[in-house]
Backbone as XML, in Angstrom:
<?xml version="1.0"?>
<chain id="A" units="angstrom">
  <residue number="1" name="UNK">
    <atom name="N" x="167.646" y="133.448" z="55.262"/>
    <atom name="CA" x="166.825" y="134.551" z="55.704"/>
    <atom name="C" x="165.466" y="134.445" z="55.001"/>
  </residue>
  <residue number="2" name="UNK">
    <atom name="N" x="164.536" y="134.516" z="55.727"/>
    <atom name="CA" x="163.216" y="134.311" z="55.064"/>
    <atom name="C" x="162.513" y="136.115" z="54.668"/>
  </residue>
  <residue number="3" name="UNK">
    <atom name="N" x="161.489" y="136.273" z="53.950"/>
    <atom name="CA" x="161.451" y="137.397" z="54.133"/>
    <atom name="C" x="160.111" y="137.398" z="53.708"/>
  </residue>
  <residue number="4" name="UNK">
    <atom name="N" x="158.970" y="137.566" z="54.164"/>
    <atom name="CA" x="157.627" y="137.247" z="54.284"/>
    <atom name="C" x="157.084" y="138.884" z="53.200"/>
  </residue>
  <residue number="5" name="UNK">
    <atom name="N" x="156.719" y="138.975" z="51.981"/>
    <atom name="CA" x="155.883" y="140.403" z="51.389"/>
    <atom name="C" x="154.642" y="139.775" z="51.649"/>
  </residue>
  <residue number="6" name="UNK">
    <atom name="N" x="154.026" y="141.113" z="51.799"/>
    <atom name="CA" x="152.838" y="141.053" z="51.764"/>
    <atom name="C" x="152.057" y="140.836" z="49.836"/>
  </residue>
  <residue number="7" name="UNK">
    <atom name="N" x="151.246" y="139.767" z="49.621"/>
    <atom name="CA" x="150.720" y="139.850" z="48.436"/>
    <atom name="C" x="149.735" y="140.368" z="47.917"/>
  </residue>
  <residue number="8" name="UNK">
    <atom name="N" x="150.099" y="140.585" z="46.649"/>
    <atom name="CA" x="149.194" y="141.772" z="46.037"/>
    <atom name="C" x="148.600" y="140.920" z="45.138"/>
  </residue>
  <residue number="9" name="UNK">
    <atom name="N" x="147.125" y="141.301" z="45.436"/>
    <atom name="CA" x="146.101" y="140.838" z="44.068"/>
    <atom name="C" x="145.792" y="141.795" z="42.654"/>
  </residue>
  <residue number="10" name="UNK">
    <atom name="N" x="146.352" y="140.991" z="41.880"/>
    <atom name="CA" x="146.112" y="141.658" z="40.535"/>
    <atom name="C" x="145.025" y="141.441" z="40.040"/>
  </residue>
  <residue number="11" name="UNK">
    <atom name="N" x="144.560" y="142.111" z="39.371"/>
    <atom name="CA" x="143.227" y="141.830" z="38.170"/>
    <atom name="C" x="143.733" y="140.501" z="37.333"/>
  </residue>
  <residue number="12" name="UNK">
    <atom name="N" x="143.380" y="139.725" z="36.640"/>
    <atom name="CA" x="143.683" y="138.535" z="35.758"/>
    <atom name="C" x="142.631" y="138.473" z="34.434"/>
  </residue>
  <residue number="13" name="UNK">
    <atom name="N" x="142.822" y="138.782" z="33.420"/>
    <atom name="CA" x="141.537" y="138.353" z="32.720"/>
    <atom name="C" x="141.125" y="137.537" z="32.006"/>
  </residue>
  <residue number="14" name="UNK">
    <atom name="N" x="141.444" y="136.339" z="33.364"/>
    <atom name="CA" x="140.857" y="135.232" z="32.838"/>
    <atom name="C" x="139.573" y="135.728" z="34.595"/>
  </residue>
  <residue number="15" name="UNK">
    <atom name="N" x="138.022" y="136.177" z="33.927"/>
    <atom name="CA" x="137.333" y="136.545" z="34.878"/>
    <atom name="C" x="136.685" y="135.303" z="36.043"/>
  </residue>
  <residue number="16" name="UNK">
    <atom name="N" x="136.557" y="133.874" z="35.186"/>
    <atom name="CA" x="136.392" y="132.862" z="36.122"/>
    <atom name="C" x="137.595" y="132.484" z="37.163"/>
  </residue>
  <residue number="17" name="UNK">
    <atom name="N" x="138.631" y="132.698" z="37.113"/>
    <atom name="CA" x="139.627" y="133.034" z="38.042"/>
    <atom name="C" x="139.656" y="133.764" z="39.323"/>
  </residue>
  <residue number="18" name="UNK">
    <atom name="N" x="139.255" y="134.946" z="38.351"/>
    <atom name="CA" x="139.145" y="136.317" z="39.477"/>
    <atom name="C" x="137.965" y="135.943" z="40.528"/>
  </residue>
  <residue number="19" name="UNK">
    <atom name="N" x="136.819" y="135.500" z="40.181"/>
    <atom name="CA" x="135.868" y="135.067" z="40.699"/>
    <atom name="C" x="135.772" y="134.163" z="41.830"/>
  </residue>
  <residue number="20" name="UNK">
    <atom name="N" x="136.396" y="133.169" z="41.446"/>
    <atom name="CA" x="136.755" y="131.708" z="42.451"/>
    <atom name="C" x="137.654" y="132.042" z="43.827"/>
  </residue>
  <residue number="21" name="UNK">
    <atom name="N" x="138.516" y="133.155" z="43.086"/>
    <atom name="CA" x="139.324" y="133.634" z="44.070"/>
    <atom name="C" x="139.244" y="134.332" z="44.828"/>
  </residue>
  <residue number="22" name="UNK">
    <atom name="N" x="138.182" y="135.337" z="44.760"/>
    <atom name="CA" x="136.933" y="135.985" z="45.399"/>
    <atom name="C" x="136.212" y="135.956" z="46.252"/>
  </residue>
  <residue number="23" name="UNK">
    <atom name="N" x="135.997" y="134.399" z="45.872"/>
    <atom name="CA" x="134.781" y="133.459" z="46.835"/>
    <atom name="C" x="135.464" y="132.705" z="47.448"/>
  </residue>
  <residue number="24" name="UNK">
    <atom name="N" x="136.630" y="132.624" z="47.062"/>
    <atom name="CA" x="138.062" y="131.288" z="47.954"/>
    <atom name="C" x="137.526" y="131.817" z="49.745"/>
  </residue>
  <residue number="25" name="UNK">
    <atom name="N" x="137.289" y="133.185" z="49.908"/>
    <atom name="CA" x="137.502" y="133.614" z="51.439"/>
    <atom name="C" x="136.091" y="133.791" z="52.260"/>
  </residue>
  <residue number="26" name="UNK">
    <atom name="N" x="135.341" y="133.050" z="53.189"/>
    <atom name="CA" x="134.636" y="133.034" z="53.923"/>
    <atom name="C" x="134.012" y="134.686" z="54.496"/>
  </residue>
  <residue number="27" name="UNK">
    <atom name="N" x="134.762" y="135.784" z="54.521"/>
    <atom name="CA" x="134.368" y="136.814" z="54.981"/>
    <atom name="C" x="134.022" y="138.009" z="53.410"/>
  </residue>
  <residue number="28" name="UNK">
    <atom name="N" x="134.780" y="136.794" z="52.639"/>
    <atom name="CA" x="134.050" y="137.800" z="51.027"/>
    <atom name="C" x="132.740" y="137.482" z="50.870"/>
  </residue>
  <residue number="29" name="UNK">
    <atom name="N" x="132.808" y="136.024" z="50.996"/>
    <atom name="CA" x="131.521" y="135.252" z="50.805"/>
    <atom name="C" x="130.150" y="135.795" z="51.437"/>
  </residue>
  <residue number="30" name="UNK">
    <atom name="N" x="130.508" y="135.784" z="53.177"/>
    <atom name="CA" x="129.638" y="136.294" z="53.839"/>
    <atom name="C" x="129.100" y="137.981" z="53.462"/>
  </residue>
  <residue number="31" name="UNK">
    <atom name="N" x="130.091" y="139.236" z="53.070"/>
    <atom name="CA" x="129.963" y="140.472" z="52.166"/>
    <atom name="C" x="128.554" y="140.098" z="51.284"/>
  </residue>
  <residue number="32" name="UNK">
    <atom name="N" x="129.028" y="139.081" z="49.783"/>
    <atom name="CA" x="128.428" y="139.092" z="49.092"/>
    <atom name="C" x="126.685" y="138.586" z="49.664"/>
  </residue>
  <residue number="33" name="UNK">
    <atom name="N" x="126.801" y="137.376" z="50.537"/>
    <atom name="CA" x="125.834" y="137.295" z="50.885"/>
    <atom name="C" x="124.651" y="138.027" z="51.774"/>
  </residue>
  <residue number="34" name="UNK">
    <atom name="N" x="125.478" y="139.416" z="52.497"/>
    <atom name="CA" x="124.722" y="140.684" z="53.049"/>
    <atom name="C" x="124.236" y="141.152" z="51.575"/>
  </residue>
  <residue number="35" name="UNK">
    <atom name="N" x="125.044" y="141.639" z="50.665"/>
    <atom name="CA" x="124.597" y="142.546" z="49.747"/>
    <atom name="C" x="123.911" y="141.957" z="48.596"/>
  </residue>
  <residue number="36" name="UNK">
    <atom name="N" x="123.930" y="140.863" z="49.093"/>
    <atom name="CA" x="122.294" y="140.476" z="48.304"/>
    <atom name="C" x="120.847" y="140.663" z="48.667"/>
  </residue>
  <residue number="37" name="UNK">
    <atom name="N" x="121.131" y="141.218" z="49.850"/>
    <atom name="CA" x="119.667" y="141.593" z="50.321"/>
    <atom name="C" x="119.854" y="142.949" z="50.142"/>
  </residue>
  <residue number="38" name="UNK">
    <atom name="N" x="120.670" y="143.937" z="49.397"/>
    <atom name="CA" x="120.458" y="144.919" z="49.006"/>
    <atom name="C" x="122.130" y="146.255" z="49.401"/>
  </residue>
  <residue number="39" name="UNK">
    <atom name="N" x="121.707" y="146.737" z="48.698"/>
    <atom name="CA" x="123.153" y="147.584" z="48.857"/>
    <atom name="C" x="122.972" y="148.503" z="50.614"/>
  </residue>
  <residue number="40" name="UNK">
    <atom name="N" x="124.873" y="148.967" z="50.453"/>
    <atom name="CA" x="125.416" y="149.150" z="51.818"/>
    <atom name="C" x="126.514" y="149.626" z="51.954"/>
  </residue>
  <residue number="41" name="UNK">
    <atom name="N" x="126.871" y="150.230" z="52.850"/>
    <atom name="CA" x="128.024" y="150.972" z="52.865"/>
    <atom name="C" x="129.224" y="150.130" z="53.762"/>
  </residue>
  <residue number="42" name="UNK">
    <atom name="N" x="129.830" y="150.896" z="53.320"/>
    <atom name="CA" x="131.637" y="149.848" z="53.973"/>
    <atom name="C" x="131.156" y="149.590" z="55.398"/>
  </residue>
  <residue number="43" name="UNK">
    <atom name="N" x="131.130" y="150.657" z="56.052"/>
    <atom name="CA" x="130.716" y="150.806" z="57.589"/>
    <atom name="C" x="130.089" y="149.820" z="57.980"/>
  </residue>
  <residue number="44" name="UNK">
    <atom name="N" x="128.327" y="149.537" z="57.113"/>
    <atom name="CA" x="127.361" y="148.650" z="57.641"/>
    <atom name="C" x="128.194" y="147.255" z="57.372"/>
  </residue>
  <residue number="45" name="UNK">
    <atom name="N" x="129.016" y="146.983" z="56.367"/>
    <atom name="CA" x="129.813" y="145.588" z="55.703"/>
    <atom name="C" x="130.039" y="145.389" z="56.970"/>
  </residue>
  <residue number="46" name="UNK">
    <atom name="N" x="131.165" y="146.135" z="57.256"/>
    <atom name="CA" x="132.062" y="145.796" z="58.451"/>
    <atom name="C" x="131.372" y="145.532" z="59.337"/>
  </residue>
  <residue number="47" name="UNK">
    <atom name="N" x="130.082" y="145.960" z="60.368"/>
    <atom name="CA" x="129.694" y="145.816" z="61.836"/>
    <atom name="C" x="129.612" y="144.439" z="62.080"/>
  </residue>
  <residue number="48" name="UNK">
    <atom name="N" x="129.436" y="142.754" z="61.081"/>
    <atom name="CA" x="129.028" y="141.847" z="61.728"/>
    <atom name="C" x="131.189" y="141.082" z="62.070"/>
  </residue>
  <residue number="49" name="UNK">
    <atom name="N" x="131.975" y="141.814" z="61.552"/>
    <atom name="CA" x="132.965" y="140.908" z="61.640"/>
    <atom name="C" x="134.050" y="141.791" z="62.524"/>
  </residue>
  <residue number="50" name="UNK">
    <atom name="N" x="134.723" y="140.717" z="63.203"/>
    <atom name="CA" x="135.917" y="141.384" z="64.103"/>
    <atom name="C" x="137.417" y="141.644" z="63.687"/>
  </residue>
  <residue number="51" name="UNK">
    <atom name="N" x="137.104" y="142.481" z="62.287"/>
    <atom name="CA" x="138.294" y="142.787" z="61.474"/>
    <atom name="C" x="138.072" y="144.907" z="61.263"/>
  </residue>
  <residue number="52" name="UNK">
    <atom name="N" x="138.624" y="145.152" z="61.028"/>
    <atom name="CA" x="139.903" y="146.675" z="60.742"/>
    <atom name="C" x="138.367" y="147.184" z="59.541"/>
  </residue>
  <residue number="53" name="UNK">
    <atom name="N" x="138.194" y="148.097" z="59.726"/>
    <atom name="CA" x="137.336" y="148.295" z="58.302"/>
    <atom name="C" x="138.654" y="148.742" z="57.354"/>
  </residue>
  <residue number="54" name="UNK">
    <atom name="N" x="140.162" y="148.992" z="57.601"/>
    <atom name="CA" x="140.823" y="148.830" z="56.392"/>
    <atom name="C" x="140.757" y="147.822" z="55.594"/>
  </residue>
  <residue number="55" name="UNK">
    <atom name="N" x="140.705" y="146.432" z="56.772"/>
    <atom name="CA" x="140.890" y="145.007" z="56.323"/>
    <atom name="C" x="139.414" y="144.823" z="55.030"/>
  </residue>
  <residue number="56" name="UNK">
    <atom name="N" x="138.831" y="145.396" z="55.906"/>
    <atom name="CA" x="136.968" y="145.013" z="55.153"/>
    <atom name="C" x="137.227" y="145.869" z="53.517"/>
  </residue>
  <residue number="57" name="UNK">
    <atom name="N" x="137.974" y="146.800" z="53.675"/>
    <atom name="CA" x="138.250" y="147.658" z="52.305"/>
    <atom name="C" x="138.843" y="146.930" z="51.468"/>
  </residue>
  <residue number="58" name="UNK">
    <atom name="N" x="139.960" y="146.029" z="51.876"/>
    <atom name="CA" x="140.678" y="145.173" z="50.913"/>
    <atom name="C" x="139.976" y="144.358" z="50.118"/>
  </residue>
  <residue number="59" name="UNK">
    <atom name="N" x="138.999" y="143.474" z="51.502"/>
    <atom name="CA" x="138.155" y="142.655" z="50.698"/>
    <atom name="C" x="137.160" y="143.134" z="49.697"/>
  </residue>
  <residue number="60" name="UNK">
    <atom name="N" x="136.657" y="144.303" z="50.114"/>
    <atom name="CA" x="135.672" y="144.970" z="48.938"/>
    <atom name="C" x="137.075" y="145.639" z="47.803"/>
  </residue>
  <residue number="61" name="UNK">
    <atom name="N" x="138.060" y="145.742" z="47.953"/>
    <atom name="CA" x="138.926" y="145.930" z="46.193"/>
    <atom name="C" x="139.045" y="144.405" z="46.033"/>
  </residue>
  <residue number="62" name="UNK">
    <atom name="N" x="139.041" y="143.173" z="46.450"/>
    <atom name="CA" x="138.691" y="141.989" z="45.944"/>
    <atom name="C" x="137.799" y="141.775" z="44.959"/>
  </residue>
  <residue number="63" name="UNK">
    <atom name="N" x="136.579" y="141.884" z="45.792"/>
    <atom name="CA" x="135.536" y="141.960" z="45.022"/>
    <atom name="C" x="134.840" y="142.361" z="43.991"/>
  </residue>
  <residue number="64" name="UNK">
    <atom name="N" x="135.358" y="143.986" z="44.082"/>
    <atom name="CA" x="135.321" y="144.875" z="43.277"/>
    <atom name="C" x="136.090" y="144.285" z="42.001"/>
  </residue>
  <residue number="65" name="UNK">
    <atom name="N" x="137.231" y="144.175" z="42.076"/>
    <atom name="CA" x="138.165" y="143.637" z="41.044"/>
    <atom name="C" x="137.845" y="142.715" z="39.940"/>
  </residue>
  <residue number="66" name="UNK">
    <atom name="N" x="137.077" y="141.337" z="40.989"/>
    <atom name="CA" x="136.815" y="140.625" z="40.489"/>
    <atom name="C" x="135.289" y="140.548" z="39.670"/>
  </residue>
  <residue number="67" name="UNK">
    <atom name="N" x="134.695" y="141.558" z="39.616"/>
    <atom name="CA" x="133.610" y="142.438" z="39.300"/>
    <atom name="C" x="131.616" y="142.016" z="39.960"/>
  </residue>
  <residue number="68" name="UNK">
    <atom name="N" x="132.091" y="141.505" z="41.133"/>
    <atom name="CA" x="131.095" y="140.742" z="41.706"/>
    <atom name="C" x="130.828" y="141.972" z="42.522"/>
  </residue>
  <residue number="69" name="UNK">
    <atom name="N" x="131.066" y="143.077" z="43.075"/>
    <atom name="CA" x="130.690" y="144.432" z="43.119"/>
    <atom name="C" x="130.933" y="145.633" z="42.814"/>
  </residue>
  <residue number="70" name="UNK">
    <atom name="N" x="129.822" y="146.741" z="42.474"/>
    <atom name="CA" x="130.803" y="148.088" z="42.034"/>
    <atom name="C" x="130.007" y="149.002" z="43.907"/>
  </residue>
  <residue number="71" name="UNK">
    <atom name="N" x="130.742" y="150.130" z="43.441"/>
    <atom name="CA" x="130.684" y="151.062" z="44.177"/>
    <atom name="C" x="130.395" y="152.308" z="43.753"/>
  </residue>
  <residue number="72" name="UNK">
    <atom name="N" x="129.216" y="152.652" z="44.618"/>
    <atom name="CA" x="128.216" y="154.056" z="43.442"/>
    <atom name="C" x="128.802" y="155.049" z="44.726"/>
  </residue>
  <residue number="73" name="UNK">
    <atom name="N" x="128.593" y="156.205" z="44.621"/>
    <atom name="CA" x="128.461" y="157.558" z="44.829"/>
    <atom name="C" x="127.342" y="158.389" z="45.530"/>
  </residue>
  <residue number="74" name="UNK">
    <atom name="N" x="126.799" y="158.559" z="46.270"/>
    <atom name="CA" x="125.225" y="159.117" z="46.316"/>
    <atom name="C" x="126.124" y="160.202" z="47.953"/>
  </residue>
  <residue number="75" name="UNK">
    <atom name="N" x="126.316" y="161.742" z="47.202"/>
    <atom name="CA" x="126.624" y="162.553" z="48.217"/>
    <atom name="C" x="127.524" y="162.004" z="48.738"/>
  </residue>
  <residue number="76" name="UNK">
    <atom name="N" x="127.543" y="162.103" z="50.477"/>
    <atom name="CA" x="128.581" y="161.388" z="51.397"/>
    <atom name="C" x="128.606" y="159.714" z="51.345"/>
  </residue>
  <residue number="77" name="UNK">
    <atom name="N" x="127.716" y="158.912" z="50.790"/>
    <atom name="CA" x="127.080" y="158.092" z="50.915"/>
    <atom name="C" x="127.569" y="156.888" z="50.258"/>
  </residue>
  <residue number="78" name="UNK">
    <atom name="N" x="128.440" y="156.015" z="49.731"/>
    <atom name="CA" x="129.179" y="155.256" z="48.998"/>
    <atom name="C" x="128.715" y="153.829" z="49.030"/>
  </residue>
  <residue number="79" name="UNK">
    <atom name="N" x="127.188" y="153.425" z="48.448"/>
    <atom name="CA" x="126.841" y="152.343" z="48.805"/>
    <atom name="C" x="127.818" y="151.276" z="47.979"/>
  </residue>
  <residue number="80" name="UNK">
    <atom name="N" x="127.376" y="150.139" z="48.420"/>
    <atom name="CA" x="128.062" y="149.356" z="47.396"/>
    <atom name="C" x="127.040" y="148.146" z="47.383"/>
  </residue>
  <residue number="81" name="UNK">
    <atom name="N" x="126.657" y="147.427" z="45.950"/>
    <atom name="CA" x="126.046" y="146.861" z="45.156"/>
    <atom name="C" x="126.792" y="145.447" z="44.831"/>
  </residue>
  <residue number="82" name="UNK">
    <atom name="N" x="125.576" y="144.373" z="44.837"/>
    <atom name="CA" x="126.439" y="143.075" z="44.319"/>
    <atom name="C" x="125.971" y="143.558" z="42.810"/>
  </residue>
  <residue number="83" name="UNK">
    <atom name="N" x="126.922" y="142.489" z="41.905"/>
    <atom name="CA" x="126.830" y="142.141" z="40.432"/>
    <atom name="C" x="127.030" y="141.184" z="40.295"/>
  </residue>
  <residue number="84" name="UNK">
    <atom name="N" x="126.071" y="140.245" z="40.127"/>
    <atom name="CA" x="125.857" y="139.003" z="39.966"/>
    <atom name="C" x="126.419" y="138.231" z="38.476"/>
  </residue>
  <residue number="85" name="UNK">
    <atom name="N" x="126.727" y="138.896" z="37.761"/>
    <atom name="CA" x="126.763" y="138.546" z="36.655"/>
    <atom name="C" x="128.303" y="137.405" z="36.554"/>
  </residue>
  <residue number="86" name="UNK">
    <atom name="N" x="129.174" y="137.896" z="37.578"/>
    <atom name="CA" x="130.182" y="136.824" z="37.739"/>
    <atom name="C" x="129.890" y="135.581" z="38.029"/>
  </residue>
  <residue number="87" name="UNK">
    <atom name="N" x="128.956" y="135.741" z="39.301"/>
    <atom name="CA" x="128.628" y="134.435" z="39.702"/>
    <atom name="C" x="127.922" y="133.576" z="38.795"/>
  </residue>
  <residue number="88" name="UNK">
    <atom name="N" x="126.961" y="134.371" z="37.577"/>
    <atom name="CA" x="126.055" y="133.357" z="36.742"/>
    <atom name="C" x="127.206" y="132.778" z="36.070"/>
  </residue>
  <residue number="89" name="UNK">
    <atom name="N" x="128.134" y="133.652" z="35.342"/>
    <atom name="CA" x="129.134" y="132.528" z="34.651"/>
    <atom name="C" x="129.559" y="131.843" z="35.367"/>
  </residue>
  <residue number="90" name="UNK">
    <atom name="N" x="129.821" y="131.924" z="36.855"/>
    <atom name="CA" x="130.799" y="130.336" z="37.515"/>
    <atom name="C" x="129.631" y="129.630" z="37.630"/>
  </residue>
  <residue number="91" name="UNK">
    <atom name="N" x="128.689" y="130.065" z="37.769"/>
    <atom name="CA" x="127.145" y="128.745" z="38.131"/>
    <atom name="C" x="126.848" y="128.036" z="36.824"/>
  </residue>
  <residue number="92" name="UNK">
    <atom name="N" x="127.385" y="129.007" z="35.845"/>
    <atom name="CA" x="126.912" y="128.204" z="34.552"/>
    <atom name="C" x="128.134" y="127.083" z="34.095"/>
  </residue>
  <residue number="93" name="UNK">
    <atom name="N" x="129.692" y="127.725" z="34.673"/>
    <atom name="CA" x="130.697" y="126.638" z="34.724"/>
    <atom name="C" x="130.741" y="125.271" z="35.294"/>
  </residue>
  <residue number="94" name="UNK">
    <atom name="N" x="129.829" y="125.353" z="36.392"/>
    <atom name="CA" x="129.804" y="124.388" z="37.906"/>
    <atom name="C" x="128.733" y="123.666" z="36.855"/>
  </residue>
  <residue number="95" name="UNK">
    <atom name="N" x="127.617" y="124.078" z="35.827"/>
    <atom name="CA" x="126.408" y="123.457" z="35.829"/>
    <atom name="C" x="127.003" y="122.254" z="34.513"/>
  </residue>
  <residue number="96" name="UNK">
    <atom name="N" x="128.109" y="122.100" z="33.752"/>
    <atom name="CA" x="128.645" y="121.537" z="33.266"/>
    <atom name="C" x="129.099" y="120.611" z="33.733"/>
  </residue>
  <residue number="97" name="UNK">
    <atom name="N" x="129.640" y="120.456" z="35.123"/>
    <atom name="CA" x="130.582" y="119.252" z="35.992"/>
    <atom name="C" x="129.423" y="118.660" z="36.373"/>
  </residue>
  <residue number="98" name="UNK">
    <atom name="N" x="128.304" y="119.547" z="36.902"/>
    <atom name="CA" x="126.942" y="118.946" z="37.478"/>
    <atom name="C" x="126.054" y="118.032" z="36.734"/>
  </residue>
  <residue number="99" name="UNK">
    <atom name="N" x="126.125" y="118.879" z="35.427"/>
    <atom name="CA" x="125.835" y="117.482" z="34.458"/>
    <atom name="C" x="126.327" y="115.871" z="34.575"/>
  </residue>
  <residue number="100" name="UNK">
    <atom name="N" x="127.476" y="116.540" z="34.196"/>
    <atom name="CA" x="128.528" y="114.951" z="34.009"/>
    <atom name="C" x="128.536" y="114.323" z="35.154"/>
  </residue>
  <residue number="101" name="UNK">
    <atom name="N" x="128.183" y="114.825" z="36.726"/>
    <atom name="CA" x="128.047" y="113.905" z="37.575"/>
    <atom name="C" x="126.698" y="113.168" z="37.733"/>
  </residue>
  <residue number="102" name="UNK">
    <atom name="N" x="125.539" y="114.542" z="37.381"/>
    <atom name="CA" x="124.275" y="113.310" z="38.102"/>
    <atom name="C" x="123.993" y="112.166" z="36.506"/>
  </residue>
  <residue number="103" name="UNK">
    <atom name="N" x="124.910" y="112.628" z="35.008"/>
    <atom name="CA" x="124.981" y="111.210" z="34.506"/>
    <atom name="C" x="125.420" y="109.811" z="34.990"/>
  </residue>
  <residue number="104" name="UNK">
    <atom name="N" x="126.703" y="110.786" z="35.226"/>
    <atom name="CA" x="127.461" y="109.176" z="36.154"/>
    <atom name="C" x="126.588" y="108.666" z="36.926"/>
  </residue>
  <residue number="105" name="UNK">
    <atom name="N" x="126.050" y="109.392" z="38.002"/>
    <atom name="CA" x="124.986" y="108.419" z="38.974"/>
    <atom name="C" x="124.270" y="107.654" z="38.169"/>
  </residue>
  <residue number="106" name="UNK">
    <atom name="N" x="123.377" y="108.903" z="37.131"/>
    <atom name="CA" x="121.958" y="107.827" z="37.150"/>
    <atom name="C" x="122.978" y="106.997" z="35.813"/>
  </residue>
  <residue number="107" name="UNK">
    <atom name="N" x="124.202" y="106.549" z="35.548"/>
    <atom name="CA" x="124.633" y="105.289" z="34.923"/>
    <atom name="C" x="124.531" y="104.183" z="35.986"/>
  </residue>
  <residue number="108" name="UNK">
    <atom name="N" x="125.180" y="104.464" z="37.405"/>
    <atom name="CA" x="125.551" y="103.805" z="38.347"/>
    <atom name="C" x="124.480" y="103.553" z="38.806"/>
  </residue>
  <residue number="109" name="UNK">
    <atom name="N" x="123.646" y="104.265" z="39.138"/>
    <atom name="CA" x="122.098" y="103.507" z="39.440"/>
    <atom name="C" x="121.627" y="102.463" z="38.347"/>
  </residue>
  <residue number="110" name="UNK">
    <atom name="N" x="121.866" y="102.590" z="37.389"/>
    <atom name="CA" x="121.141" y="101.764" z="36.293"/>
    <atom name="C" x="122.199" y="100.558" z="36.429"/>
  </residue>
  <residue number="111" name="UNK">
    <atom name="N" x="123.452" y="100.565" z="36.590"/>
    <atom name="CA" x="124.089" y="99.263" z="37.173"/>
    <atom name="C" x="124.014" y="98.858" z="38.273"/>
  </residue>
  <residue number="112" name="UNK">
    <atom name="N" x="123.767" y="99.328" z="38.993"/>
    <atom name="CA" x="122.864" y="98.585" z="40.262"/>
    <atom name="C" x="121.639" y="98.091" z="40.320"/>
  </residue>
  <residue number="113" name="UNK">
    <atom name="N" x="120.881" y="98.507" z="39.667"/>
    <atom name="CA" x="120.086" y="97.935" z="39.429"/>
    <atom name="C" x="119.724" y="96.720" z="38.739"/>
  </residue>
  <residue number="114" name="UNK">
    <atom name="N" x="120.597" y="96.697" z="37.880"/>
    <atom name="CA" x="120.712" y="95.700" z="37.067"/>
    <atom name="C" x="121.581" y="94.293" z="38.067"/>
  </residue>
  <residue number="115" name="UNK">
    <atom name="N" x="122.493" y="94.839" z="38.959"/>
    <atom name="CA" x="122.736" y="93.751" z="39.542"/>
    <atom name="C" x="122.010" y="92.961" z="40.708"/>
  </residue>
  <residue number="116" name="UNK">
    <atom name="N" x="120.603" y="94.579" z="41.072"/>
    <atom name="CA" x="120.096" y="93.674" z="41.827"/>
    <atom name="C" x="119.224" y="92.625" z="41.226"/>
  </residue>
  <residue number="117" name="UNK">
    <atom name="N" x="118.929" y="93.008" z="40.391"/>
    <atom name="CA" x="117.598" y="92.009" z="39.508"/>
    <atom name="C" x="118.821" y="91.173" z="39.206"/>
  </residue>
  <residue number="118" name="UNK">
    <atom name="N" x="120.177" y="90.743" z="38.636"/>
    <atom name="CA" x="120.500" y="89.483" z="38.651"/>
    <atom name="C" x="120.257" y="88.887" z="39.580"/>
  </residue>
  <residue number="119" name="UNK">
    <atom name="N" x="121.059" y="89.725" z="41.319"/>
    <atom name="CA" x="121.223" y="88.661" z="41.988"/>
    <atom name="C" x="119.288" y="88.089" z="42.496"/>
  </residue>
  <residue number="120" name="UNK">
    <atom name="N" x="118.704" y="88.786" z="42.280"/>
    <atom name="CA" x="117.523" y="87.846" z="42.463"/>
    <atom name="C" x="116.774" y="86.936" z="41.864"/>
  </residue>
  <residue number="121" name="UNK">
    <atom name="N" x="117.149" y="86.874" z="40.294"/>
    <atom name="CA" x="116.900" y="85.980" z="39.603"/>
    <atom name="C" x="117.928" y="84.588" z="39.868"/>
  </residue>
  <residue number="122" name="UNK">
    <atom name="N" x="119.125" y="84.840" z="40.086"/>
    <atom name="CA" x="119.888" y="83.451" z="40.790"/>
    <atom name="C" x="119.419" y="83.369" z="41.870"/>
  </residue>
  <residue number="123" name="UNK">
    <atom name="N" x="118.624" y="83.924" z="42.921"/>
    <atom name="CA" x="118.084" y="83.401" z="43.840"/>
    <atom name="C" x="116.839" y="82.824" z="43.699"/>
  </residue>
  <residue number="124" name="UNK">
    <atom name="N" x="116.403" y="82.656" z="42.965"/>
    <atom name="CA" x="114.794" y="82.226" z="42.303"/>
    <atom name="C" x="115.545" y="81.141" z="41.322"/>
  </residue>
  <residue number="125" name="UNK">
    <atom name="N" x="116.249" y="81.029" z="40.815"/>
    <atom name="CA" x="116.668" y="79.585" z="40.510"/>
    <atom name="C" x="117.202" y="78.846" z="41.493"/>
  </residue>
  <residue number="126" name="UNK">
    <atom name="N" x="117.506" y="78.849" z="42.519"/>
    <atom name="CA" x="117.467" y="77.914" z="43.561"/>
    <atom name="C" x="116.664" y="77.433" z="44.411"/>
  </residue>
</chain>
């Protein structure tokens, strides 16, 4: 018998976790990338996608969770705000791997290079 629950996202505090996992989903992604041009309410979130604004709520307690947005108060009015401050720590995580790769290149360029100037010096001795 199989028996399919629905899963529940916990908080984790390990926060680069929470984060990645955040951004794992294309319609969080797209959220965060509206509310960088400035805050908004659930309602306006929801109008570009063909999902439940319950569904759109989940993803904003995602987000929320993972602390890449809060949610203010103003009267009837419940905008909601990015907080970037998650993303600088994963950009500052990513900028570590980014290192160590464009070394590797410019190593691998510098050995290529080096093999092209051999092979043209054995071609100039012939």
């Amino acid at each position: 018998m199989l028996i399919n629950e629905r899963v529940k996202y916990e908080p984790t505090p390990d926060n680069l976790s929470a984060t990645f996992a955040a951004l794992a989903d294309k319609t969080r992604r797209a959220i965060l990338a509206r509310l960088s041009t400035g805050e908004a309410s659930v309602t306006e979130l929801a109008e570009p996608f063909e999902i439940s604004l319950p569904a759109v709520s989940r993803h904003l307690k995602v987000l929320e969770r993972a602390g890449l947005i809060s949610k203010g108060r103003e009267a009837q009015w419940r905008p909601c705000r990015l907080q970037a401050g998650p993303l600088k720590e994963a950009d500052d995580w990513i900028e570590r791997y980014r290192r160590f790769w464009e070394e590797s290149f410019d190593r691998l360029d510098e050995y290529l290079s080096e093999l092209q100037k051999e092979k043209k010096d054995a071609e100039g001795e012939k």
